[in-house]
N, C-alpha and C positions, 0 to 999 in steps of 0.2 A: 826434623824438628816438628812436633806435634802442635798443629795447629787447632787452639781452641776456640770455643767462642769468647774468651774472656781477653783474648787481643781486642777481639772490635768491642767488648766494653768499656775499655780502657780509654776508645777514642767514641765513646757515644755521644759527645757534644759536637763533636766534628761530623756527625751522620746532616748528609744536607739533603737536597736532589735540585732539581732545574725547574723552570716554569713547564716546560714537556711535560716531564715526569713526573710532577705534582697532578697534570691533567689526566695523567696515563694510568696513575694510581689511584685518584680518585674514581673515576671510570670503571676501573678493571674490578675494584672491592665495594663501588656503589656506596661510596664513602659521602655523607652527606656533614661533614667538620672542615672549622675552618683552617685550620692546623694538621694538615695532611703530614709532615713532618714529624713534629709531636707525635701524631696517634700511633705513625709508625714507631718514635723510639721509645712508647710506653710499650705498645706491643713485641718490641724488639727486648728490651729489656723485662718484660713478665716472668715470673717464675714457670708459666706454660711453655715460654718458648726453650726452642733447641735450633739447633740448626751448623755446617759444617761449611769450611771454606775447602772449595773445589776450583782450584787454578785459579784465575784472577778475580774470583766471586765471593760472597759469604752467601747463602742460600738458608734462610731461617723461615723456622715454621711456626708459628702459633693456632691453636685452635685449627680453622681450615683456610689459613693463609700461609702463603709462603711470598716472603719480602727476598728479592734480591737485592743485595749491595755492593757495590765495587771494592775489590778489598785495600787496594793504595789510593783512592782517592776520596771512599766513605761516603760515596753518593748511589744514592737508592737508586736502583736501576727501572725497578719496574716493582708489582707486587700482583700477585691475583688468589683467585679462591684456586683450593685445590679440588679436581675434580674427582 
């Protein structure tokens, strides 16, 4: 079964993350918004982005980030710049 990105769109209102992960994301992309969630499912959903689910992850890229996401529980793991 071909896994696309247009599973995890289907569930982009269900993308969450944790009070951690909101710090850890902020931090990592020197993210100065108050809607660290938000910016990620605008940026998850851009026409820039792409990205592929690898075992229990979605892994998407926009521009020079890449957002991890859980893929059965829809919670952003982490996100950083790509080097």
């Amino acid at each position: 079964m071909a896994r696309t990105i247009d599973e995890l769109m289907r569930h982009r209102d269900d993308i969450h993350t944790t009070e951690l992960g909101e710090g850890r994301i902020r931090r990592n992309l020197a993210l100065d918004v108050d809607d660290v969630v938000g910016w990620c499912r605008s940026a998850i959903t851009s026409p820039r982005a792409h990205g592929e689910r690898i075992g229990k992850n979605w892994y998407l890229s926009v521009d020079d980030c890449v957002i991890t996401v859980n893929a059965s529980s829809y919670t952003i793991i982490t996100a950083h710049r790509r080097k």
